[in-house]
BAFIZA-882176 format. One record per residue (C-alpha): residue number from 0; residue in three letters; chain; x, y, z. Coordinates in pm, whole numbers, padded with zeros to 5 digits. Example, Ala and Ser with C-alpha at 12.3 -4.5 7.8 and 13.67 -1.06 7.14 Angstrom:
BAFIZA-882176
     i    aa   ch        x        y        z
     0   ALA    A    01230   -00450    00780
     1   SER    A    01367   -00106    00714
***
This chain:
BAFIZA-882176
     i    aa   ch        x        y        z
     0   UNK    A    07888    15340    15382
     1   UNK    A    08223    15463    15438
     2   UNK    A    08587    15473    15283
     3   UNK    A    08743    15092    15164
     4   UNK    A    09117    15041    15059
     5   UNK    A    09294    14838    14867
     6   UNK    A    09583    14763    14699
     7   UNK    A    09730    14755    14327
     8   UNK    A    10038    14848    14146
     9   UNK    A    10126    15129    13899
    10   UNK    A    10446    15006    13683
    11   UNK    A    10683    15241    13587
    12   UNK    A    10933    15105    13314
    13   UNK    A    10992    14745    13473
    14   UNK    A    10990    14846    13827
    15   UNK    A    10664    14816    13987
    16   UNK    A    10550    15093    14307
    17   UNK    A    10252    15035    14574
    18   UNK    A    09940    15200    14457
    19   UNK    A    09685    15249    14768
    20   UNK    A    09320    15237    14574
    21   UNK    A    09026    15458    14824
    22   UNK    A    08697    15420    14715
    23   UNK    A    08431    15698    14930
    24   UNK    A    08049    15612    14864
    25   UNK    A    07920    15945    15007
    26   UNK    A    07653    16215    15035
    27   UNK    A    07645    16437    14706
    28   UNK    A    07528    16469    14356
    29   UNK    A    07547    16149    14164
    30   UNK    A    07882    16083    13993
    31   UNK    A    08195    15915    13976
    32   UNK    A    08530    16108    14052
    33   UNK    A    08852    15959    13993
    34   UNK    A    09172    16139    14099
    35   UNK    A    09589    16078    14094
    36   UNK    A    09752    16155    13799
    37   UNK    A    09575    15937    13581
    38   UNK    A    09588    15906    13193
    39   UNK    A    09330    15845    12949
    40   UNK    A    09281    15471    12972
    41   UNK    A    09273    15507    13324
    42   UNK    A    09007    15798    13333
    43   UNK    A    08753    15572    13134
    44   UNK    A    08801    15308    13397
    45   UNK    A    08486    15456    13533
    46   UNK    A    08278    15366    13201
    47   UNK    A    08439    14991    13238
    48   UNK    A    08389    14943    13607
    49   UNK    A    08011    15094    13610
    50   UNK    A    07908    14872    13361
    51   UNK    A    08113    14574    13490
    52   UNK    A    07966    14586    13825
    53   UNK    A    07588    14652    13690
    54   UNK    A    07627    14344    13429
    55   UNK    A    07747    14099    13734
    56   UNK    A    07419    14174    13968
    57   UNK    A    07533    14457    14158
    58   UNK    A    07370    14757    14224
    59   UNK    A    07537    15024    14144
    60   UNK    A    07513    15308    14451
    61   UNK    A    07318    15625    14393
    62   UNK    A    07552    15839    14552
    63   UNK    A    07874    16042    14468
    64   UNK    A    08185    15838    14400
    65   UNK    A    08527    15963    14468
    66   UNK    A    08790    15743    14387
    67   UNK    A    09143    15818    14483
    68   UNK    A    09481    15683    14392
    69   UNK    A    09763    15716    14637
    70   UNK    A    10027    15877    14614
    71   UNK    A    09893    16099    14359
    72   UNK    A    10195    16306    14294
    73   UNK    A    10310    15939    14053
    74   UNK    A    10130    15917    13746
    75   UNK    A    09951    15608    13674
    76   UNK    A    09854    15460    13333
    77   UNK    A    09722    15190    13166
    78   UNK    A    09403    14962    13300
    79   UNK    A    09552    14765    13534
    80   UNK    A    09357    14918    13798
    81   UNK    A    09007    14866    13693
    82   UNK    A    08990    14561    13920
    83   UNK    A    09124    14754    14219
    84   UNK    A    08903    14986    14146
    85   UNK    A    08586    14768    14128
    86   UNK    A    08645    14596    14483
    87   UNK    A    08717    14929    14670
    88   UNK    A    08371    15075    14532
    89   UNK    A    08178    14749    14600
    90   UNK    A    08368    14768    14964
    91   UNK    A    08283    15135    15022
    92   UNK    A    07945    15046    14956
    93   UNK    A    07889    14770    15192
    94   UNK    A    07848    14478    14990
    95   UNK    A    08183    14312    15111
    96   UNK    A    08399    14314    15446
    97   UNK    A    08641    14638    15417
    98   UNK    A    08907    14461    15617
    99   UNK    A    08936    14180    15370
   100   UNK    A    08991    14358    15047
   101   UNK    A    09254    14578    15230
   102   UNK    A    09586    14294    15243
   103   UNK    A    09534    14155    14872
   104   UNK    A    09700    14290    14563
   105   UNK    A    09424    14348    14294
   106   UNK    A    09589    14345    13924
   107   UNK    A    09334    14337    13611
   108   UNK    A    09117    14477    13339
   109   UNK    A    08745    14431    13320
   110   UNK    A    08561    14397    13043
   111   UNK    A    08182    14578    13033
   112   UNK    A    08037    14197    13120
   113   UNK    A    08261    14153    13401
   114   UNK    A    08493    13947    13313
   115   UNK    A    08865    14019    13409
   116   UNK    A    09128    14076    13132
   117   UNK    A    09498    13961    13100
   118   UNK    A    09706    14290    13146
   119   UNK    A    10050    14365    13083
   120   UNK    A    10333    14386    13342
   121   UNK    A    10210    14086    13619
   122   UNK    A    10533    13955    13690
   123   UNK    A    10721    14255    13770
   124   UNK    A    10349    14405    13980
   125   UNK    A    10335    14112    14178
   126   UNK    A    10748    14101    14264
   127   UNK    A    10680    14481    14386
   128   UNK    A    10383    14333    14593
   129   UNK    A    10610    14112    14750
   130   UNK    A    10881    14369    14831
   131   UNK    A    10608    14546    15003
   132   UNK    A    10527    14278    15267
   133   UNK    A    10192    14137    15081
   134   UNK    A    10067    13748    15075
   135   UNK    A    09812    13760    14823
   136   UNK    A    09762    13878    14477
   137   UNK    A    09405    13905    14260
   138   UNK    A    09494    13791    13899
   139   UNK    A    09328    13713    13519
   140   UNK    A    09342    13363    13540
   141   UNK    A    09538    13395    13197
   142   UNK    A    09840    13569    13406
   143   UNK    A    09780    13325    13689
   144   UNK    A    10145    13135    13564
   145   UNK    A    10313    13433    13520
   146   UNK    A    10252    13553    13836
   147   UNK    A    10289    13250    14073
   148   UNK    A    10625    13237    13923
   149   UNK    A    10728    13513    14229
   150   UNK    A    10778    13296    14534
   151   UNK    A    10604    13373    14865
   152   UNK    A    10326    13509    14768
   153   UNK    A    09928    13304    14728
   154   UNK    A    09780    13375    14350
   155   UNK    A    09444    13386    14323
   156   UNK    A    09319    13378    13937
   157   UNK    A    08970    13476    13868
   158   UNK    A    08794    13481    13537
   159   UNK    A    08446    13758    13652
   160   UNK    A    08421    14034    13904
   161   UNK    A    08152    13800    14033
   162   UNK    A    08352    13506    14112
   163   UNK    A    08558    13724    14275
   164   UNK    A    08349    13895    14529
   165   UNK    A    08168    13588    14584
   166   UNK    A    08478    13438    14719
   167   UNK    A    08531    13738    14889
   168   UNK    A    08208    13714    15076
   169   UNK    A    08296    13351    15142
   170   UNK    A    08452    13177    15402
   171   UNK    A    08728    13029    15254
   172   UNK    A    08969    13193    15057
   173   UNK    A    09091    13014    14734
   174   UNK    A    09433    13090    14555
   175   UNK    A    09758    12898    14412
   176   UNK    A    10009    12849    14646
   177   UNK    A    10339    13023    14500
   178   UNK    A    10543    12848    14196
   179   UNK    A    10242    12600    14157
   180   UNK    A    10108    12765    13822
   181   UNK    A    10496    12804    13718
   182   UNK    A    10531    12410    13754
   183   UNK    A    10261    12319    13524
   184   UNK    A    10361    12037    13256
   185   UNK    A    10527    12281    12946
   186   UNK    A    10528    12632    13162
   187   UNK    A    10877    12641    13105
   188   UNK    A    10970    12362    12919
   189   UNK    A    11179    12359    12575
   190   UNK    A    11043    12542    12286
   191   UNK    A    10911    12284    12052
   192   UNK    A    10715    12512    11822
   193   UNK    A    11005    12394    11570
   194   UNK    A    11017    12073    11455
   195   UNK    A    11393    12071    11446
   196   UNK    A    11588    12328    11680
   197   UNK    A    11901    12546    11540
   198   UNK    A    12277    12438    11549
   199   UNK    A    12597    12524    11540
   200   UNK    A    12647    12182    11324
   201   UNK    A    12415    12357    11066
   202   UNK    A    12702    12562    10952
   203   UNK    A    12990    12436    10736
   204   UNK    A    13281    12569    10573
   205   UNK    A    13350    12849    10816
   206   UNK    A    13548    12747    11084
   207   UNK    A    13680    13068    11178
   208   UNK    A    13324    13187    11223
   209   UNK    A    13192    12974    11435
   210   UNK    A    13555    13004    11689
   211   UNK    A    13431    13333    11667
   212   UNK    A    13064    13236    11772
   213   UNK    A    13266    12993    12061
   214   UNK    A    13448    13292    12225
   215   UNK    A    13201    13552    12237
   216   UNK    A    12982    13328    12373
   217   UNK    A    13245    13223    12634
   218   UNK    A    13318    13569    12761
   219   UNK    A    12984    13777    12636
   220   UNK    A    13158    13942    12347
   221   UNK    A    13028    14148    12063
   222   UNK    A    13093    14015    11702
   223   UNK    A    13115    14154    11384
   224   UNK    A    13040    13937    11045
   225   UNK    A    13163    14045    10731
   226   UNK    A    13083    13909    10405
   227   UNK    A    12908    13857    10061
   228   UNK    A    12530    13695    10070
   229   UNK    A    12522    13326    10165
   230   UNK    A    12837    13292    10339
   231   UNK    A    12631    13193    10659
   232   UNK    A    12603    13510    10830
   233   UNK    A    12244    13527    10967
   234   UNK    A    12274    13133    11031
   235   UNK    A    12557    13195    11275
   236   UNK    A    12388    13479    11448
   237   UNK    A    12074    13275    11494
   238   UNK    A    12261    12995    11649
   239   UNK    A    12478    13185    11926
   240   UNK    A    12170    13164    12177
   241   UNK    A    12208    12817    12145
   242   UNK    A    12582    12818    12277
   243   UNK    A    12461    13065    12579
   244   UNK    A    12431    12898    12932
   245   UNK    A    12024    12902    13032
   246   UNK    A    11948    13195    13241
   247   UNK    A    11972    13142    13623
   248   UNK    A    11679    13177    13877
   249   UNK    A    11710    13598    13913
   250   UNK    A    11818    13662    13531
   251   UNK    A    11514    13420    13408
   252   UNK    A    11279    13654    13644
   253   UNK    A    11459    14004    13522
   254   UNK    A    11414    13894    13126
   255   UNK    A    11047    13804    13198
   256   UNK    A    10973    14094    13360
   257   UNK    A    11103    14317    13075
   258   UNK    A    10921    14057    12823
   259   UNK    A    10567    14068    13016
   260   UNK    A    10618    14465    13051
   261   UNK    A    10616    14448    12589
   262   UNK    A    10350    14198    12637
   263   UNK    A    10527    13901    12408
   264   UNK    A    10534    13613    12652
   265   UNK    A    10483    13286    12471
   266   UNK    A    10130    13125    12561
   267   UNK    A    10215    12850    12831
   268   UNK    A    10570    12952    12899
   269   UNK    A    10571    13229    13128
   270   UNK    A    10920    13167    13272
   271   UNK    A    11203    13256    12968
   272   UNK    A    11478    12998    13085
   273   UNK    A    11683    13098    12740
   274   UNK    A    11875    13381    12655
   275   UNK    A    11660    13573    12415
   276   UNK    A    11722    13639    12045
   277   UNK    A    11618    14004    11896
   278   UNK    A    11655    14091    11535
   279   UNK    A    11449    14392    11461
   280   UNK    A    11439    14505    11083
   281   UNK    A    11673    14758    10910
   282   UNK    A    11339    14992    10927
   283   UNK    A    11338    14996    11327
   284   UNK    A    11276    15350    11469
   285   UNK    A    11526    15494    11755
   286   UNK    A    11228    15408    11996
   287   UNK    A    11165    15042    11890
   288   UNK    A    11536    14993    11941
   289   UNK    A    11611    15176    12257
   290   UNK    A    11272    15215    12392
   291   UNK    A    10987    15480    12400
   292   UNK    A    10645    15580    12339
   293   UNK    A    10395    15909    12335
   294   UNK    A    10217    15752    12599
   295   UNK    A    10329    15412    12825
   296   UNK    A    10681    15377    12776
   297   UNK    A    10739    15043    12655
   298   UNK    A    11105    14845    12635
   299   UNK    A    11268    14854    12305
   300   UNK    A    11476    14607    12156
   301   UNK    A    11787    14654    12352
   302   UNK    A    11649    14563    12623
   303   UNK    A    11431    14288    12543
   304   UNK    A    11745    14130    12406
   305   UNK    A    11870    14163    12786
   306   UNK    A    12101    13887    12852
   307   UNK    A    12079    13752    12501
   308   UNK    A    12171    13860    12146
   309   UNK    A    12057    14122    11940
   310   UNK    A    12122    14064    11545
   311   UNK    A    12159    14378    11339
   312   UNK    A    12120    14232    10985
   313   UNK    A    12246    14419    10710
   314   UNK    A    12397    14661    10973
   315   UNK    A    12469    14973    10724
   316   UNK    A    12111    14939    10602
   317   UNK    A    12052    15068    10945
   318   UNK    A    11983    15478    11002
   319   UNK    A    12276    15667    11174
   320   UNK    A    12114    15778    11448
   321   UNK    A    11955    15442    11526
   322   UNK    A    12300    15270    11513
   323   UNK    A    12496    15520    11731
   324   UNK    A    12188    15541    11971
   325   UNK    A    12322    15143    12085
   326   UNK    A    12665    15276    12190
   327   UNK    A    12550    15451    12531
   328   UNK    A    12391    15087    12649
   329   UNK    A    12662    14875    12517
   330   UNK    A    12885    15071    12776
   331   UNK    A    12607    15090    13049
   332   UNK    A    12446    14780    13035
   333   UNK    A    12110    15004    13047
   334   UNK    A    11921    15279    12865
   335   UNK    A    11803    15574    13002
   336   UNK    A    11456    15693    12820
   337   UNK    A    11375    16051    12832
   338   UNK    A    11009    16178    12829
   339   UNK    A    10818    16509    12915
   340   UNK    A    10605    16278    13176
   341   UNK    A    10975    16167    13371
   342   UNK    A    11279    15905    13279
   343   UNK    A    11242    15512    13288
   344   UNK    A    11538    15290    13278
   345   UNK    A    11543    14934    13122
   346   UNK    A    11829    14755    13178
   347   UNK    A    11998    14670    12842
   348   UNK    A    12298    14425    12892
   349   UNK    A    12340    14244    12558
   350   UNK    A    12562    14091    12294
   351   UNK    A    12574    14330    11989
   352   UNK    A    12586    14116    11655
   353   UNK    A    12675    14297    11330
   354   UNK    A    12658    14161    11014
   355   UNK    A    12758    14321    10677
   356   UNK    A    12772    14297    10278
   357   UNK    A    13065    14449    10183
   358   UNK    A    12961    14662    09982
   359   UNK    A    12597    14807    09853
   360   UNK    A    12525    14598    09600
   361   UNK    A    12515    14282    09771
   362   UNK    A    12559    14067    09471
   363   UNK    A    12805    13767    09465
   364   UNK    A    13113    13869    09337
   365   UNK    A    13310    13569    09082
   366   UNK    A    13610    13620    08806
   367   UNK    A    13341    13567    08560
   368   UNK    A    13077    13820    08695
   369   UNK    A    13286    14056    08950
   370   UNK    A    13102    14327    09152
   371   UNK    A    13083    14670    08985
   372   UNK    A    13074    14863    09297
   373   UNK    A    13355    15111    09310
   374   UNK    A    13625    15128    09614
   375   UNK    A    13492    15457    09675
   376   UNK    A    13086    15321    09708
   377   UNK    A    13215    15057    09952
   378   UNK    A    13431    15244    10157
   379   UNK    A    13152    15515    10221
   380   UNK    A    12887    15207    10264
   381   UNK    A    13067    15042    10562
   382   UNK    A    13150    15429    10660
   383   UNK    A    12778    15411    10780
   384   UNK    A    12874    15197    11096
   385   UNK    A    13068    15465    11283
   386   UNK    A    13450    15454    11439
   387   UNK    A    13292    15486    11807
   388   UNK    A    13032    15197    11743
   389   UNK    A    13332    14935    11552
   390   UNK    A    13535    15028    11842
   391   UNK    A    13277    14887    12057
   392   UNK    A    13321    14540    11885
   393   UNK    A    13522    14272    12021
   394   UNK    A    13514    14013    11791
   395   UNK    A    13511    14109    11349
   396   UNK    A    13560    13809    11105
   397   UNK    A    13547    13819    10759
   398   UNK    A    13348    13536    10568
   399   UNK    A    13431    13454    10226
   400   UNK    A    13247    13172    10027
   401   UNK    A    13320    12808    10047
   402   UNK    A    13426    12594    09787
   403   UNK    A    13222    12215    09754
   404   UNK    A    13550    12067    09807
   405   UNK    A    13587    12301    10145
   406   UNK    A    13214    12245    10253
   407   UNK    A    13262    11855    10217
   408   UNK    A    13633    11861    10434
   409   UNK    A    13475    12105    10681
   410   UNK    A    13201    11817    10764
   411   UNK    A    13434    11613    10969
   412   UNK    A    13507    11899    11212
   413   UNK    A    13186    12089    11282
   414   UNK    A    13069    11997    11604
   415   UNK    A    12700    12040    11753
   416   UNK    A    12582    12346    11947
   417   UNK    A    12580    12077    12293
   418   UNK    A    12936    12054    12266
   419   UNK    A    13046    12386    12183
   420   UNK    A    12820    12487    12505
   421   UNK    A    12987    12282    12712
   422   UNK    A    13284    12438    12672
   423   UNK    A    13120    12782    12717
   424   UNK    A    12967    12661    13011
   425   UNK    A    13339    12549    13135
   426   UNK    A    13509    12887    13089
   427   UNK    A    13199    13100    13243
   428   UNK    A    13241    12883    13496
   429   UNK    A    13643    12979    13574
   430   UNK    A    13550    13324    13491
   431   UNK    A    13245    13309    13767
   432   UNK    A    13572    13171    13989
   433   UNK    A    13797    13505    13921
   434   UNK    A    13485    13715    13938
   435   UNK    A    13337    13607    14281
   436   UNK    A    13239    13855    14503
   437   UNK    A    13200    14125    14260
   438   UNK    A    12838    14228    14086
   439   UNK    A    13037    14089    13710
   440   UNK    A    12935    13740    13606
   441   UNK    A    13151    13753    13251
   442   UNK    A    13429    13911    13111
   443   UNK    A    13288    14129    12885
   444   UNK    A    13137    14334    13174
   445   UNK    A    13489    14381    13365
   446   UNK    A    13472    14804    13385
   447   UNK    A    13847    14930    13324
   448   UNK    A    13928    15031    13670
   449   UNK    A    13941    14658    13751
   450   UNK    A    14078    14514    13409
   451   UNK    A    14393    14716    13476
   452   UNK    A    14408    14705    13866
   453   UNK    A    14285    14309    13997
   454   UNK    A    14293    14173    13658
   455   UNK    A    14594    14367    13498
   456   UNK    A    14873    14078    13294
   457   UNK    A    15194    14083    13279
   458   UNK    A    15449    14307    13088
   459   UNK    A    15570    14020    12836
   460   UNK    A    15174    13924    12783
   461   UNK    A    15076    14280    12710
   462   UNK    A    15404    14395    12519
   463   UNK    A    15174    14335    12159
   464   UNK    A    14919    14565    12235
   465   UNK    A    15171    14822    12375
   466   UNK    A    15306    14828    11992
   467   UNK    A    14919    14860    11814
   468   UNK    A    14878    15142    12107
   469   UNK    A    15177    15299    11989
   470   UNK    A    15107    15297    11664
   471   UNK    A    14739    15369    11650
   472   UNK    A    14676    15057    11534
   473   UNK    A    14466    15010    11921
   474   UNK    A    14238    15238    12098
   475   UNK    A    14262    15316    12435
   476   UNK    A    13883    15166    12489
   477   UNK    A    14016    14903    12169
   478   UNK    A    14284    14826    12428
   479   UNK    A    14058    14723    12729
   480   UNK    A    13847    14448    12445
   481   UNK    A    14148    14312    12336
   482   UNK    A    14264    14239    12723
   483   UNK    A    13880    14102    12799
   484   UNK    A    13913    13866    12501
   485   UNK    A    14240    13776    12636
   486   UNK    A    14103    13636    12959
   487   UNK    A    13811    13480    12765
   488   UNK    A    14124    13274    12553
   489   UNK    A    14283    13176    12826
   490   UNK    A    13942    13044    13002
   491   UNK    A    13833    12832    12769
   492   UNK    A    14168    12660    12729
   493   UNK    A    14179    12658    13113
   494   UNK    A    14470    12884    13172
   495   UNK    A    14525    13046    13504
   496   UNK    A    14614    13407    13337
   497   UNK    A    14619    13515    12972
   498   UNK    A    15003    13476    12826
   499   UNK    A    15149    13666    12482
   500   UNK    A    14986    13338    12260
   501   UNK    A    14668    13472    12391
   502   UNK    A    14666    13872    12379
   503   UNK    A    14818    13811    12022
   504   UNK    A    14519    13557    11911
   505   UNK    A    14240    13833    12065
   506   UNK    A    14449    14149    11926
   507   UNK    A    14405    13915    11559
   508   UNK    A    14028    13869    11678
   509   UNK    A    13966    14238    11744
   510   UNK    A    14169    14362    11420
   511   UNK    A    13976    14109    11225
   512   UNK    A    14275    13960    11101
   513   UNK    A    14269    13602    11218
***
């Protein structure tokens, strides 16, 4: 008996680092000794992997046991290693070839029979494997999809610790070859756990809304929806994913990753090809919107709304601190969380929905019954959003309620979410054009230096805002959304450069006049 290696992955936030597993079966009094930095689920991984290898028909050695995680200055929680763990000790003691347990990747939990567990965090483990040079990876055959969605790499799924090392004792050496699991009928197909999917053409009588849906969409924008119950609000919101262009190859694998790292990947569908949809409940914690935990630091949801929308319903309902805590991602496209055990960042680029009652009562307001709320109790309930965090909002639109004679004329110029996105699709597509060559893919992520150096407009185009900036109408960070919405204008019309028609339409968008 001697020392056996392996390999497994310890995930920290959504990036995954190379984990070198030693198992020694040695002279000594009888025990098992784990050691790196490991937590608490980790420490009883030698209860799990005793009893796993004893219940598949192995013996288990009568000797000491030191098992040793590399590097051990990075500390390493959760169970993903119990597998990696099991086939180094059954390789220290002789019962399998050392030199073929040492290229593989070895990701799983076991359970006391043997049988290996689905675990959180494959995707982004097994893309770290393949940054590090390997060409196979151990799975749960439940996270075989997820995994073989990482090109160049063989997945091998395996339901027992026996199976396993019987295969390992083999001669041949059976696995998926890479994207197979991912191209199964309905891996990443459309959702049809609806019987009817949202659209925009759901939504009638406010026209002016669903522009406003059109051009944040077009140019990643934030929005802002103000307005008494049932003007549409919350259907609007839930329909801007379906105006968003699908996610490409990298952005589909990056919003998986953070997805399979929460552990809310839809059965069957490993690979999210749509921008996601978040709308966490007035009640949300600080750390279930940015991110946290006492122990494993899990994404919050900021970032699982990477790349999509998140929907703050009822916005003032919403703590202070919770609210303002979204202003340092909006700017950085990523949150940085903070814990005695080391920082993890998630990356956190997403379009910020708002929408609002205006004022606390929420109770429709008519000549016959009008609201009783008092200008002083609304101004101090829409107070709750603060100046920085409205400032940070492109788009605001006021909804007001829609007569039958409105809802019935409005019918003949709503138009379905497949249209609308085609447009969208158009003026990503010219802004993609402008943007070439620089890491920016819309214009809601140009950073200042650039919006006033390689994408600055003309005098006559700007001269509007110049006025508001004067006046203190405009921000200088108000300034900078107004220009961005600007370019977005003049995209989706298919203007070269944004002219004064434009800045004066997004100045109206970003004052919420319009």
């Amino acid at each position: 008996m001697a020392v056996a290696r392996t390999r497994c992955v310890a995930l920290v936030g959504v990036s995954g680092h190379v984990i070198e597993v030693e198992a020694d079966v040695g002279h000594g009094i009888a025990g098992v000794h784990l050691i790196g930095m490991l937590d608490t689920a980790l420490s009883e991984a030698r209860d799990r992997v005793r009893s796993a290898i004893i219940n598949s028909r192995y013996p288990w050695p009568d000797a000491r046991v030191t098992v040793s995680l590399f590097p051990a200055s990075l500390p390493k929680r959760g169970s993903l290693f119990d597998l990696a763990i099991a086939v180094a000790l059954i390789g220290a003691a002789g019962l399998i070839p050392k030199e073929r347990i040492a290229p593989p990747f070895f990701l799983g939990e076991l359970g006391l029979d043997g049988s290996v567990r689905p675990v959180r965090g494959v995707l982004p483990a097994v893309l770290a494997a393949v940054e590090a040079g390997a060409e196979c990876v151990v799975v749960p055959h439940a996270n075989a999809a997820e995994a073989s969605l990482v090109p160049g790499i063989s997945v091998v799924p395996v339901l027992t610790l026996a199976e396993l090392v019987d295969s390992l004792r083999g001669d041949d050496w059976p696995g998926l070859t890479a994207g197979q699991a991912a191209q199964e009928p309905g891996s990443t197909g459309p959702d049809t756990s609806e019987s009817r999917p949202l659209d925009l053409s759901d939504v009638a009588g406010q026209a002016m809304a669903r522009r406003a849906l059109e051009v944040c969409a077009a140019g990643g924008h934030n929005l802002w929806m103000l307005g008494q119950p049932g003007t549409g609000k919350t259907m609007l919101a839930e329909r801007l994913p379906t105006l968003l262009p699908p996610l490409d190859r990298d952005q589909a694998l990056e919003v998986t990753a953070i997805h399979s790292v929460a552990g809310i990947l839809p059965p069957g569908r490993p690979l999210l090809r749509r921008a996601p949809f978040m709308a966490p409940h007035h009640t949300a914690t600080i750390a279930a919107i940015v991110g946290g935990g006492s122990g494993v630091i899990r994404p919050g949801a900021v970032s699982l709304a990477h790349r999509g929308v998140l929907f703050l319903d009822e916005a003032p309902e919403f703590p202070a601190r919770v609210l303002d805590s979204l202003r340092q991602p909006l700017e950085s496209g990523q949150v940085m969380v903070s814990r005695a055990a080391g920082t993890v960042t998630f990356p956190a680029r997403f379009m910020l929905v708002l929408a609002a009652n205006p004022c606390p009562c929420a109770q429709p307001s008519t000549a016959e019954s009008p609201c009783q709320c008092t200008p002083l109790q609304r101004r101090r309930y829409l107070a709750r959003l603060s100046g920085p965090l409205v400032d940070r909002i492109d788009v605001k639109v006021k909804l007001t309620r829609s007569t039958r004679r409105e809802l019935l004329s409005d019918r003949q110029f709503i138009e379905p979410s497949a249209v609308v996105a085609k447009r969208v699709a158009l003026a990503r597509e010219r802004a993609l054009e402008r943007l070439a060559g620089t890491p920016w893919r819309c214009n809601a992520e140009i950073p200042t230096a650039a919006l006033h150096a390689d994408y600055r407009l003309p005098a006559s185009a700007m001269s509007p805002l110049y006025r508001c900036l004067d006046t203190g109408e405009l921000s200088a960070r108000g300034l900078d959304r107004v220009i961005r919405l600007a370019w977005t204008l003049a995209d989706l019309i298919g203007k070269g450069e944004p002219s004064l028609q434009e800045t004066n339409a997004a100045l109206c968008l970003w004052l919420g006049t319009e």
